[in-house]
Structures are given as structure tokens and as C-alpha cells.
PDB file with one MODEL, atoms N, CA, C and O in Angstrom:
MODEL        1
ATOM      1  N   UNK A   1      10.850  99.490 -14.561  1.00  0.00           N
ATOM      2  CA  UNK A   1      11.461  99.566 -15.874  1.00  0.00           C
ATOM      3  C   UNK A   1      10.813  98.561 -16.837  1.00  0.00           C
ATOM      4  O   UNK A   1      10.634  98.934 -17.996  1.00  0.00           O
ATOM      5  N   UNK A   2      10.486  97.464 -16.514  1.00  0.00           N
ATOM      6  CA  UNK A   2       9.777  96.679 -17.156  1.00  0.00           C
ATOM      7  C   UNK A   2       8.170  97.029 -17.977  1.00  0.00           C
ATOM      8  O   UNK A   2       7.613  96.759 -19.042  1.00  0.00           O
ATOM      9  N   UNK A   3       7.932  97.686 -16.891  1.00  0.00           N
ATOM     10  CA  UNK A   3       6.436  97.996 -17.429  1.00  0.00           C
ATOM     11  C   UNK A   3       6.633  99.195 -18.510  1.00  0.00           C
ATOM     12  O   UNK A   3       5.771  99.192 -19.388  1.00  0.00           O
ATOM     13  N   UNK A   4       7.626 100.231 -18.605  1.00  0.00           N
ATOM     14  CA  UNK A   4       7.988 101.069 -19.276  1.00  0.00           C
ATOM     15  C   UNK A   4       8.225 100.429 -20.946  1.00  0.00           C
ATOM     16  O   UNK A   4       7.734 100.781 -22.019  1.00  0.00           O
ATOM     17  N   UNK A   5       9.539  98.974 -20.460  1.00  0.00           N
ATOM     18  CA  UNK A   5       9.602  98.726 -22.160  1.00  0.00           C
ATOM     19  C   UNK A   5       8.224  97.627 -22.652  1.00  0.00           C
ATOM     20  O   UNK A   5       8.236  97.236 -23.820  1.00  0.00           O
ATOM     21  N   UNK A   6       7.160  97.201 -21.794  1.00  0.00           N
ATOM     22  CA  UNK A   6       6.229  96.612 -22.387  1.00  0.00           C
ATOM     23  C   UNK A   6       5.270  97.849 -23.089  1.00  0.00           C
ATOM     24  O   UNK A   6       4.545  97.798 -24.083  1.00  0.00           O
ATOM     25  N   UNK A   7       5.484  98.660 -22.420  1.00  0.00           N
ATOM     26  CA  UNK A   7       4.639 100.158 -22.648  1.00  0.00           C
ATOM     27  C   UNK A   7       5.200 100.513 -24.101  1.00  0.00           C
ATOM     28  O   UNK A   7       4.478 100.517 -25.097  1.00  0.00           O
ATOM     29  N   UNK A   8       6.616 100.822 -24.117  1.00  0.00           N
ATOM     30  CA  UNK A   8       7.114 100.913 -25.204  1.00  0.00           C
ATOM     31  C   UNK A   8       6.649 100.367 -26.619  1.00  0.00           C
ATOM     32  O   UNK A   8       6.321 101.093 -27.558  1.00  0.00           O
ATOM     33  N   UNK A   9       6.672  98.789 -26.636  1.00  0.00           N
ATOM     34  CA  UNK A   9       6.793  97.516 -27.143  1.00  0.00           C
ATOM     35  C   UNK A   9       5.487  97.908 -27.897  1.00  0.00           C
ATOM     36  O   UNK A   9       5.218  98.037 -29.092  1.00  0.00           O
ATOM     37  N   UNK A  10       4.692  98.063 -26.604  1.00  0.00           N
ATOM     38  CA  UNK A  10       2.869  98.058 -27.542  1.00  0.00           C
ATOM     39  C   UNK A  10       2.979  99.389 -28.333  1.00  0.00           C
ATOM     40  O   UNK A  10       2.377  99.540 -29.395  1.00  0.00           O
ATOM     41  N   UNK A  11       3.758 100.341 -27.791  1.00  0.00           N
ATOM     42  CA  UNK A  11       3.158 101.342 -28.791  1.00  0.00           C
ATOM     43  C   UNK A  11       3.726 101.582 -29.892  1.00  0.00           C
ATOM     44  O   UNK A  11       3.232 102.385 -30.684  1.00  0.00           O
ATOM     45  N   UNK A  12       4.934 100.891 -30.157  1.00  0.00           N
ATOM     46  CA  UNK A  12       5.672 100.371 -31.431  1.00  0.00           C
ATOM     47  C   UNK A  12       5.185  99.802 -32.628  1.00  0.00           C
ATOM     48  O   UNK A  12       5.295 100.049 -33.829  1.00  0.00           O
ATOM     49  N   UNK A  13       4.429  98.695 -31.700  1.00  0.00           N
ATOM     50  CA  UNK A  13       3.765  97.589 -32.180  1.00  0.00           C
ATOM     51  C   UNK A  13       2.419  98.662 -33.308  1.00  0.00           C
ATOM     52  O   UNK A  13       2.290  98.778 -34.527  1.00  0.00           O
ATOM     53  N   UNK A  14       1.726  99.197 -32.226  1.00  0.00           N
ATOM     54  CA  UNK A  14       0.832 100.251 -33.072  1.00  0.00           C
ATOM     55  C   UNK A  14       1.171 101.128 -34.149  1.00  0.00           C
ATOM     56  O   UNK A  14       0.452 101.335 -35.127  1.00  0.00           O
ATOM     57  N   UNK A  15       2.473 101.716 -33.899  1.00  0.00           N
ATOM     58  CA  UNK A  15       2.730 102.381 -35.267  1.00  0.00           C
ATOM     59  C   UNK A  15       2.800 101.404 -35.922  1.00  0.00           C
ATOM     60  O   UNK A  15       1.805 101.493 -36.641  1.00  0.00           O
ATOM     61  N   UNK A  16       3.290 100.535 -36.168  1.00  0.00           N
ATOM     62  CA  UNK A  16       3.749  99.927 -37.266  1.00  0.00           C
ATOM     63  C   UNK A  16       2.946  98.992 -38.241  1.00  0.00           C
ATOM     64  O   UNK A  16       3.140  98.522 -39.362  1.00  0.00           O
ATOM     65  N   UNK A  17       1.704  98.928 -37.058  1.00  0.00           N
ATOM     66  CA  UNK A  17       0.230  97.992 -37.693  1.00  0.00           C
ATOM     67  C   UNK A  17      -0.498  99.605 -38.368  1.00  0.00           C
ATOM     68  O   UNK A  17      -0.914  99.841 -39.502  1.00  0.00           O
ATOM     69  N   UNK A  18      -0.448 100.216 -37.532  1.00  0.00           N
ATOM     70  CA  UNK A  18      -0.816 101.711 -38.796  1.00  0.00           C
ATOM     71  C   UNK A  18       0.029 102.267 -39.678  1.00  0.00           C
ATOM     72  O   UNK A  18      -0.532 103.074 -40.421  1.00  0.00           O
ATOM     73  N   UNK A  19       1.062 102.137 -39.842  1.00  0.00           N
ATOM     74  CA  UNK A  19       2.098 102.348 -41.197  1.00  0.00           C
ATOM     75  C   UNK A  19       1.542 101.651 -42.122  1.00  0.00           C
ATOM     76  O   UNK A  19       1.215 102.078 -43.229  1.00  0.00           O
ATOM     77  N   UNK A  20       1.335  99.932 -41.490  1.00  0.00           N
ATOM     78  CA  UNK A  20       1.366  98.484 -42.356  1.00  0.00           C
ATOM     79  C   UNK A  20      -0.091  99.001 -43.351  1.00  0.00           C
ATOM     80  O   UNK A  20      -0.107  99.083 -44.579  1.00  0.00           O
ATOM     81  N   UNK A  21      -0.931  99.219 -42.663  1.00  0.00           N
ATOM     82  CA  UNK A  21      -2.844  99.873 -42.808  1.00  0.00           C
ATOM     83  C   UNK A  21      -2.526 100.916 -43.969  1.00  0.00           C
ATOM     84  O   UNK A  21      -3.136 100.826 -45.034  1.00  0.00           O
ATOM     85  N   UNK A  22      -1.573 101.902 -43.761  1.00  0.00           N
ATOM     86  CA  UNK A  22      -1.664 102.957 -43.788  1.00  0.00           C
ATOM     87  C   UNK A  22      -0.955 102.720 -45.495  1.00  0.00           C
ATOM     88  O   UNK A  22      -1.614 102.984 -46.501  1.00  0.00           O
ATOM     89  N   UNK A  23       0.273 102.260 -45.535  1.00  0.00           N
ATOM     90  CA  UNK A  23       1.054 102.080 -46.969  1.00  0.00           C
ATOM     91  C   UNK A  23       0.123 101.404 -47.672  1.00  0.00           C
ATOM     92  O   UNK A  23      -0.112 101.984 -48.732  1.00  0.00           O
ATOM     93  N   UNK A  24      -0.451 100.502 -47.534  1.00  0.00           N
ATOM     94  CA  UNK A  24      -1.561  99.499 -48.808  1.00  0.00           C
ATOM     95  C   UNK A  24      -2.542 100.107 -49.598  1.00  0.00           C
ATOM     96  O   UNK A  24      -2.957  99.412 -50.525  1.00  0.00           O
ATOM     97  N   UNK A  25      -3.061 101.326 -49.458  1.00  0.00           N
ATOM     98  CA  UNK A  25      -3.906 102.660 -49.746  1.00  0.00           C
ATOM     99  C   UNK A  25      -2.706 103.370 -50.507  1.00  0.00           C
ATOM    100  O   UNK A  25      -3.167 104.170 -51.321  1.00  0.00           O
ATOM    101  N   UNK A  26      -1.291 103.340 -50.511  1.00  0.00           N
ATOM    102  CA  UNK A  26      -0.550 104.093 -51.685  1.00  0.00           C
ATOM    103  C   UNK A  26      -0.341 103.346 -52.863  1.00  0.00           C
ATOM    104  O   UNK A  26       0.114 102.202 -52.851  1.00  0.00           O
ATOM    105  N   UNK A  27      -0.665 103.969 -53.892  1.00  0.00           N
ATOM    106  CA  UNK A  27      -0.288 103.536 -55.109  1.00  0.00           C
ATOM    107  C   UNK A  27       0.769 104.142 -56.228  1.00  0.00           C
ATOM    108  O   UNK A  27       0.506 105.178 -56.839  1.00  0.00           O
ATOM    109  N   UNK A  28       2.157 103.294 -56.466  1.00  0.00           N
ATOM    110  CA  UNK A  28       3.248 103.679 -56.958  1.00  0.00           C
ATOM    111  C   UNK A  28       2.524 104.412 -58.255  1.00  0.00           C
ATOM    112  O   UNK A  28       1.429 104.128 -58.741  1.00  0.00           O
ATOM    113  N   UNK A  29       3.614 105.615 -58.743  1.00  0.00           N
ATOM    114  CA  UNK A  29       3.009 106.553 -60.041  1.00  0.00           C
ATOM    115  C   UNK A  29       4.358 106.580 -60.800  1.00  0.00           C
ATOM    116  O   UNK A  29       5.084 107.300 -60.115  1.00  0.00           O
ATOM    117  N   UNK A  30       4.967 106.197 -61.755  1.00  0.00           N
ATOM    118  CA  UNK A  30       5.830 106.545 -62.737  1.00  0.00           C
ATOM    119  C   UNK A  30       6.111 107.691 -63.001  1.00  0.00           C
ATOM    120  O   UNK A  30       5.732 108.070 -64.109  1.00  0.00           O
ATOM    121  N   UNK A  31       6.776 108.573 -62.233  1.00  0.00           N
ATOM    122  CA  UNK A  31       7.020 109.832 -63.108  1.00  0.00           C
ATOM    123  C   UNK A  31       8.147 110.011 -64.557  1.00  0.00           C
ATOM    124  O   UNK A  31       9.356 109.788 -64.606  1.00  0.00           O
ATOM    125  N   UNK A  32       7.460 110.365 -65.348  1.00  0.00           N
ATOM    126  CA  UNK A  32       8.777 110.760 -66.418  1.00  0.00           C
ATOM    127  C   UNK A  32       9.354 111.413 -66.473  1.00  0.00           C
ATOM    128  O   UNK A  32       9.900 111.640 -67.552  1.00  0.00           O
ATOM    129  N   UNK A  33       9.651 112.220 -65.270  1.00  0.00           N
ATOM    130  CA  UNK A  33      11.175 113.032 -64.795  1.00  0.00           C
ATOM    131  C   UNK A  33      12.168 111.922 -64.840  1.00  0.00           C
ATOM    132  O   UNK A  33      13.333 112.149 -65.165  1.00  0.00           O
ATOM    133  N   UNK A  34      11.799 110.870 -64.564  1.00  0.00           N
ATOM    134  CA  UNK A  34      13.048 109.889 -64.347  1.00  0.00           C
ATOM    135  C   UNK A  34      13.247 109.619 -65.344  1.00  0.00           C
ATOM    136  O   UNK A  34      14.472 109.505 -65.319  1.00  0.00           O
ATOM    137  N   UNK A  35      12.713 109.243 -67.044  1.00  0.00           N
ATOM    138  CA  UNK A  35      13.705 109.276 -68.081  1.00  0.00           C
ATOM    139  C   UNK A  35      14.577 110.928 -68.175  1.00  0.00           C
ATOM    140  O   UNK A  35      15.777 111.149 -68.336  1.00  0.00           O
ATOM    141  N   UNK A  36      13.816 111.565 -68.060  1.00  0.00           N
ATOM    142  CA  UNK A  36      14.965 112.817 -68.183  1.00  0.00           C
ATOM    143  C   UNK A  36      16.057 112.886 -67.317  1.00  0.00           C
ATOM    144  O   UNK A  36      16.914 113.672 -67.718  1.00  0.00           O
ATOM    145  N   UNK A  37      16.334 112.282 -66.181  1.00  0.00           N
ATOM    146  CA  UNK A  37      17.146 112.555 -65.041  1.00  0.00           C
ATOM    147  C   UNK A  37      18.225 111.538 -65.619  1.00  0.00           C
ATOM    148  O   UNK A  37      19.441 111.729 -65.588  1.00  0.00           O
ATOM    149  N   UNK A  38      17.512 110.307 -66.206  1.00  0.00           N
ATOM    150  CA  UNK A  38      18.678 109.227 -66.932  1.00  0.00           C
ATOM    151  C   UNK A  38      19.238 109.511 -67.807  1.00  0.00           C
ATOM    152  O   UNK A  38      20.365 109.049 -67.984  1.00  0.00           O
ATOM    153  N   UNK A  39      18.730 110.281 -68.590  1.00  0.00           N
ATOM    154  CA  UNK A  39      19.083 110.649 -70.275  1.00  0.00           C
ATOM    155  C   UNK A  39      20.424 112.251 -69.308  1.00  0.00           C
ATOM    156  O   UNK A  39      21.551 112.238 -69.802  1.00  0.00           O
ATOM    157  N   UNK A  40      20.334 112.727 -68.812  1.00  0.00           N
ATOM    158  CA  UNK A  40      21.389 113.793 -67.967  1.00  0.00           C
ATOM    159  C   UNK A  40      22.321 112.924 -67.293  1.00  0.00           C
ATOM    160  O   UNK A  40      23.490 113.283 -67.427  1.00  0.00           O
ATOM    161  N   UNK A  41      22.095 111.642 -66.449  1.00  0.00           N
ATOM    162  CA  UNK A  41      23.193 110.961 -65.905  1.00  0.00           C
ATOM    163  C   UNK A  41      24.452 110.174 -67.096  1.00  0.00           C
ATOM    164  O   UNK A  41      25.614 109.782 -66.981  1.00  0.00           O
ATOM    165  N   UNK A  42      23.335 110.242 -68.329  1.00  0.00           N
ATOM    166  CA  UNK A  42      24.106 109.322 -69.004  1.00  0.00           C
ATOM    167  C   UNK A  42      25.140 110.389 -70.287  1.00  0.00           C
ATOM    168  O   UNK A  42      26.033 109.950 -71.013  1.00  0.00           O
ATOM    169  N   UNK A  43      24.595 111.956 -70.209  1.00  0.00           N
ATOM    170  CA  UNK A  43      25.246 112.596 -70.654  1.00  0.00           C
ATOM    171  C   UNK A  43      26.409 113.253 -70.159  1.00  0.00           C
ATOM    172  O   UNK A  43      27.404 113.647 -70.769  1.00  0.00           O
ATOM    173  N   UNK A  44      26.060 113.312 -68.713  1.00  0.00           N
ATOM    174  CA  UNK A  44      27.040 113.596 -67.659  1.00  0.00           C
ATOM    175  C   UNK A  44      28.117 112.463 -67.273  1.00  0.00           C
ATOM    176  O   UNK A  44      29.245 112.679 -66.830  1.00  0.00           O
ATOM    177  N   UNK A  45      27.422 110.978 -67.584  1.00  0.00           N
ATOM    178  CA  UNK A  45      28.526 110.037 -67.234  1.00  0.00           C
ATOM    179  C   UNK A  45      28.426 110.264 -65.531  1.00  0.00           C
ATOM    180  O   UNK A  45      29.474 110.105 -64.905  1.00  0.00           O
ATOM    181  N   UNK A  46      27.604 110.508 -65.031  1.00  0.00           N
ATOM    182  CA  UNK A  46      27.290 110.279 -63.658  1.00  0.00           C
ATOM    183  C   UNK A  46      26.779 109.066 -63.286  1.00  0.00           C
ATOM    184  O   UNK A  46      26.058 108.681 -64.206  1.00  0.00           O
ATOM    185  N   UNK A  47      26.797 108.279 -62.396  1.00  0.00           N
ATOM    186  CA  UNK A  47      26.559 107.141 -61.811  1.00  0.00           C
ATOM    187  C   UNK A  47      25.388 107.211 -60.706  1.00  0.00           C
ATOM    188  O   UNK A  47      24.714 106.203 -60.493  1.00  0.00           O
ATOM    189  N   UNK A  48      25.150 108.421 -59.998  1.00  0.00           N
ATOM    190  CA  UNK A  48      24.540 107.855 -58.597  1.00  0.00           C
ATOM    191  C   UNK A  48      23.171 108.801 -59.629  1.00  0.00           C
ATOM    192  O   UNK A  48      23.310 109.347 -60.723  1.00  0.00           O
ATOM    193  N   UNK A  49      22.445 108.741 -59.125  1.00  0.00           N
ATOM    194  CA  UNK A  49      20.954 109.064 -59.274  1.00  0.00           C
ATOM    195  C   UNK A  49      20.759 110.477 -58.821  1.00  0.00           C
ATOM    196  O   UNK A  49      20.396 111.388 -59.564  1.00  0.00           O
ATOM    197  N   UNK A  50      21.122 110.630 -57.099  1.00  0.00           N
ATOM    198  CA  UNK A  50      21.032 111.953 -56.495  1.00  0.00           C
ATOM    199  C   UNK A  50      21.923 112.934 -56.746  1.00  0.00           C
ATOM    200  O   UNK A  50      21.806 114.144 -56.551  1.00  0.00           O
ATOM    201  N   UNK A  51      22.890 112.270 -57.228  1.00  0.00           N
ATOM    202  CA  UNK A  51      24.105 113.359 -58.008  1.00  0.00           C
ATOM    203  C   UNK A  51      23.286 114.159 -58.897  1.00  0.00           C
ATOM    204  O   UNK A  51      23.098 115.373 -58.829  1.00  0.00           O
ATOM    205  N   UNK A  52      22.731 113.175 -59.903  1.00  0.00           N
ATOM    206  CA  UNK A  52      22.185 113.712 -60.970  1.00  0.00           C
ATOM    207  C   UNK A  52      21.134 114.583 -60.929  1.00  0.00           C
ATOM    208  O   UNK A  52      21.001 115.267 -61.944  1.00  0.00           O
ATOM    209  N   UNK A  53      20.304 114.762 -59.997  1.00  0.00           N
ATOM    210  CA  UNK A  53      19.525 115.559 -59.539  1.00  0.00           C
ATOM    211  C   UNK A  53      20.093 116.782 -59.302  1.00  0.00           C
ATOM    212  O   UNK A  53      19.836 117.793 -59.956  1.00  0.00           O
ATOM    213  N   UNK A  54      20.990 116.708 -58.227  1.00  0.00           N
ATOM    214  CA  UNK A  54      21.755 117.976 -57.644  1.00  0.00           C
ATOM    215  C   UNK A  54      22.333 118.573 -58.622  1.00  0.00           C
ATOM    216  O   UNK A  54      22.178 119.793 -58.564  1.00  0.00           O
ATOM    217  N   UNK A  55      23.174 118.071 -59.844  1.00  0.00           N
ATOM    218  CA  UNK A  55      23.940 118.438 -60.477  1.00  0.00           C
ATOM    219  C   UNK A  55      23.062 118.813 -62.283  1.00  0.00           C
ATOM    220  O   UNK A  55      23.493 119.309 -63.324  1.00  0.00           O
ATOM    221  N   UNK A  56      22.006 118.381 -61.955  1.00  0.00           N
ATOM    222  CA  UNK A  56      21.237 118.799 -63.379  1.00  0.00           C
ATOM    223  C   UNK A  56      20.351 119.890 -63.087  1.00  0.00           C
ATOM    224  O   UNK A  56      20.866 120.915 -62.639  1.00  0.00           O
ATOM    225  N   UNK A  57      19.331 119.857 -63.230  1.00  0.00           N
ATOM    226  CA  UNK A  57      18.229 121.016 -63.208  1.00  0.00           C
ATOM    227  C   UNK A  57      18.130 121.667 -62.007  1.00  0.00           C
ATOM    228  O   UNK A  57      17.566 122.761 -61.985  1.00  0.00           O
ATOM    229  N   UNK A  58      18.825 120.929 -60.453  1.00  0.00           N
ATOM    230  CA  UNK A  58      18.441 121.363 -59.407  1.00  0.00           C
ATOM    231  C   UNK A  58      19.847 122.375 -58.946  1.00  0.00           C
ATOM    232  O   UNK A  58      20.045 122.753 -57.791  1.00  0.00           O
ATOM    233  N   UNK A  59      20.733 122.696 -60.118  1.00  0.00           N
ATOM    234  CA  UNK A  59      22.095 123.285 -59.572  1.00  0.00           C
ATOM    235  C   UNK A  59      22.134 124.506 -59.066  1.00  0.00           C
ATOM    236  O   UNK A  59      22.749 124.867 -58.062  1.00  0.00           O
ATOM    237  N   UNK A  60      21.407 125.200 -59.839  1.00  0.00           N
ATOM    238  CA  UNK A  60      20.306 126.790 -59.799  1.00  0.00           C
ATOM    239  C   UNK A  60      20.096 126.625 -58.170  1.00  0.00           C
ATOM    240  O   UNK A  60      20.849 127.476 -57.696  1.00  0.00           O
ATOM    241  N   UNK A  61      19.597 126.109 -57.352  1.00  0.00           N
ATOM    242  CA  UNK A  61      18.633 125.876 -55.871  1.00  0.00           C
ATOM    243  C   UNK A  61      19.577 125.060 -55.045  1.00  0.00           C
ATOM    244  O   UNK A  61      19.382 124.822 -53.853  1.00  0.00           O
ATOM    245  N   UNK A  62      20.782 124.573 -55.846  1.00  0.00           N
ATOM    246  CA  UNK A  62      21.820 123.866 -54.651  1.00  0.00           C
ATOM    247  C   UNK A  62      22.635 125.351 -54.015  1.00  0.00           C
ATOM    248  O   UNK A  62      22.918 125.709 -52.872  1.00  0.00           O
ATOM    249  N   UNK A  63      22.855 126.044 -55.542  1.00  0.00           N
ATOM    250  CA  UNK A  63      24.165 126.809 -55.028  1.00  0.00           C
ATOM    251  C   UNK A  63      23.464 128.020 -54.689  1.00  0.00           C
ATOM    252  O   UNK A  63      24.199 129.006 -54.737  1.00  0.00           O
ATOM    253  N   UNK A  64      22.330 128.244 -54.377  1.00  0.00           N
ATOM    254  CA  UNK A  64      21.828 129.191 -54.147  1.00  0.00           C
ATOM    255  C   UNK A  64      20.910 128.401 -52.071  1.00  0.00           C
ATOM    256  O   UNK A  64      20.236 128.958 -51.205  1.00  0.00           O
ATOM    257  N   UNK A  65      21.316 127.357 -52.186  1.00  0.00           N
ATOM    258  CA  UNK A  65      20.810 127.122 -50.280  1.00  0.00           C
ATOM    259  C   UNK A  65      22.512 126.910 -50.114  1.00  0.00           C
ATOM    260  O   UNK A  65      22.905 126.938 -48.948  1.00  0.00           O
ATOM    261  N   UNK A  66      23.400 126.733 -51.021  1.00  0.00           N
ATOM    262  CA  UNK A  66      24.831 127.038 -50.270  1.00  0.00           C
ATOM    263  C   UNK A  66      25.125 128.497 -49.827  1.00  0.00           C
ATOM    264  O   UNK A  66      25.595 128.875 -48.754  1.00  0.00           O
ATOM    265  N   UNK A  67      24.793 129.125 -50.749  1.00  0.00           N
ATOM    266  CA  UNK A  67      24.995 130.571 -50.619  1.00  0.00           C
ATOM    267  C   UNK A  67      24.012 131.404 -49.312  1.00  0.00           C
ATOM    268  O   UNK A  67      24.585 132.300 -48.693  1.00  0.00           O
ATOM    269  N   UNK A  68      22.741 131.107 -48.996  1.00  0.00           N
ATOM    270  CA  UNK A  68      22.133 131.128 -47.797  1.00  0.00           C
ATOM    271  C   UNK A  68      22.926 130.423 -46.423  1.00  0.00           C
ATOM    272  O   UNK A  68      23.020 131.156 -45.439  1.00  0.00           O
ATOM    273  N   UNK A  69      23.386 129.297 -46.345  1.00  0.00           N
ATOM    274  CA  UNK A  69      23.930 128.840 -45.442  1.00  0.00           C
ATOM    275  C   UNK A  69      25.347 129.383 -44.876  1.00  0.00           C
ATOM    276  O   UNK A  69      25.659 129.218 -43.697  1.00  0.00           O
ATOM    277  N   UNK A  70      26.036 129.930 -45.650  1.00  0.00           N
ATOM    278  CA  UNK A  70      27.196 130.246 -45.982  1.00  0.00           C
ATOM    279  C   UNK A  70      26.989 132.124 -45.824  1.00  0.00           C
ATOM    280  O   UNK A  70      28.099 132.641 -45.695  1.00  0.00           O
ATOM    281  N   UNK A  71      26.212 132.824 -45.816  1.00  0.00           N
ATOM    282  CA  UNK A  71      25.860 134.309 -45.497  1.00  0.00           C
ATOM    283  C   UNK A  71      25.230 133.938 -43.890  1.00  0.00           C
ATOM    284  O   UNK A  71      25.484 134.540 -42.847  1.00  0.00           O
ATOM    285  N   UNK A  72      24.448 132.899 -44.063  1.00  0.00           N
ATOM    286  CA  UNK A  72      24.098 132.521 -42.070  1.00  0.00           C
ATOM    287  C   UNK A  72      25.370 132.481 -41.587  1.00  0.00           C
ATOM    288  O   UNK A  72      25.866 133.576 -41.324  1.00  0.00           O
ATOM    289  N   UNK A  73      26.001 131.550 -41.410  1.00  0.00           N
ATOM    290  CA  UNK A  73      27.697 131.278 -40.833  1.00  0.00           C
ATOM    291  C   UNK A  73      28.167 133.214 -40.598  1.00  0.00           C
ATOM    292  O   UNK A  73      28.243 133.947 -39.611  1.00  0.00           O
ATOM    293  N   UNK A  74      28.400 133.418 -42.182  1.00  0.00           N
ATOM    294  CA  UNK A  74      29.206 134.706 -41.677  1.00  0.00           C
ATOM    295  C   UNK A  74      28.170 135.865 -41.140  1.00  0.00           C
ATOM    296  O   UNK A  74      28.706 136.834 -40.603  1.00  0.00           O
ATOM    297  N   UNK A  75      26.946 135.858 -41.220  1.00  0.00           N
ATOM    298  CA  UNK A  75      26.198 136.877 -40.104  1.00  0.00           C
ATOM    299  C   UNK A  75      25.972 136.541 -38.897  1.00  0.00           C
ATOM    300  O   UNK A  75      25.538 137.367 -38.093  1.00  0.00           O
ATOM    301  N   UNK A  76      26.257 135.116 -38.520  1.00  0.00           N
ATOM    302  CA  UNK A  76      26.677 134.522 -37.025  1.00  0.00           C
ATOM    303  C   UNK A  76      27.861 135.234 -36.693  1.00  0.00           C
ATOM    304  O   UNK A  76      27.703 136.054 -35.789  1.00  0.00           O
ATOM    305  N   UNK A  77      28.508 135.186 -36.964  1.00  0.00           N
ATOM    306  CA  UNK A  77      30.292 135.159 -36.806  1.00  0.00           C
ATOM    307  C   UNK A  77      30.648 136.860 -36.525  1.00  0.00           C
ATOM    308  O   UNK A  77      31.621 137.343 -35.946  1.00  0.00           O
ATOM    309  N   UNK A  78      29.221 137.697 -37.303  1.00  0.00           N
ATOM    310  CA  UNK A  78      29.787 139.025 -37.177  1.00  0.00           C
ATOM    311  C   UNK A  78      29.158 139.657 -35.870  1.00  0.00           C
ATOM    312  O   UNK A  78      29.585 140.578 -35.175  1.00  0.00           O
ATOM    313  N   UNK A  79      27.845 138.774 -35.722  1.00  0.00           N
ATOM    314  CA  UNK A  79      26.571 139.318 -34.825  1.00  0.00           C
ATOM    315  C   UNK A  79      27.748 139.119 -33.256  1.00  0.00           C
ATOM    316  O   UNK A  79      28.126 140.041 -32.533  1.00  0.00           O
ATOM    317  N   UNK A  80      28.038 137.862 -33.135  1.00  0.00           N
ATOM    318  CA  UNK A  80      28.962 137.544 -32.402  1.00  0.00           C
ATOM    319  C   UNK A  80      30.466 138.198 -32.281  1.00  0.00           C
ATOM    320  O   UNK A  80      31.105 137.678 -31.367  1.00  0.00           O
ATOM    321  N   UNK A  81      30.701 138.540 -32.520  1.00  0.00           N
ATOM    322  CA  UNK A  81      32.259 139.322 -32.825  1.00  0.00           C
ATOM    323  C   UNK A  81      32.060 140.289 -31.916  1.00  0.00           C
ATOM    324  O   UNK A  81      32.780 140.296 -30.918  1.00  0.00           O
ATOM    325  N   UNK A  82      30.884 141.448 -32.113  1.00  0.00           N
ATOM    326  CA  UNK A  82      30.518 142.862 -31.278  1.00  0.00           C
ATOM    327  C   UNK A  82      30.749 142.586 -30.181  1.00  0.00           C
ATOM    328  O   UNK A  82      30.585 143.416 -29.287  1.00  0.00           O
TER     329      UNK A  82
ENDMDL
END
């Protein structure tokens, strides 16, 4: 068991020196969706950020993967029933 979590340990160790390698090569980009997403939170009087997402431009594609999830359930329920 020992040799298992030193085994472990090192290969941890490796992701994380290639994450470390790997993030310093990204460079942050400003998108200006985010004044628009603020200027909607602050018309909405919404507080969280991801609300505002879900609940602004993305409402169209929420209630439409509810409506997919929700026709899965009941074509489970019927496939199963027979």
C-alpha cells in the first residue's frame, strides 16, 4: 500500500507541475459581454452573475434543455411502463 500512495503522490505531483507549465502560456482577455451582462443584472436587480446569464440572453437555451430533460424523464417512464 505504501508504494501505491508514493506512486500516487508522484503522479499528482506531475499534473500539477504541468498545469503550473501549462497556465503561464494563458493570457486573460476582457470580454465585453461582461459590461452587457452587468448593465442586465443591474436592470434586473439581480445579484449573482450566473443568474444573470441564465436569466438574460441565455433563457431561450435554459428552458428549452429543461424541456429536453423533462420529455427524457417522461419517454423513460413510458418506454418502461410496457
Amino acid at each position: 500500500m505504501k508504494k501505491f500512495d508514493i506512486f500516487v503522490g508522484i503522479v499528482l505531483a506531475i499534473i500539477f507541475v504541468a498545469i503550473y507549465i501549462y497556465l503561464q502560456d494563458i493570457d486573460l482577455i476582457f470580454h465585453e459581454e461582461v459590461l452587457d451582462f452587468e448593465s442586465i443584472a443591474k436592470t434586473m436587480n439581480i445579484r449573482n452573475m450566473v443568474t444573470t446569464i441564465y436569466l438574460g440572453p441565455r433563457i431561450l437555451d435554459t428552458v428549452l434543455e429543461v424541456m429536453v430533460v423533462f420529455l427524457t424523464v417522461i419517454g423513460m417512464k413510458f418506454i418502461r411502463s410496457e
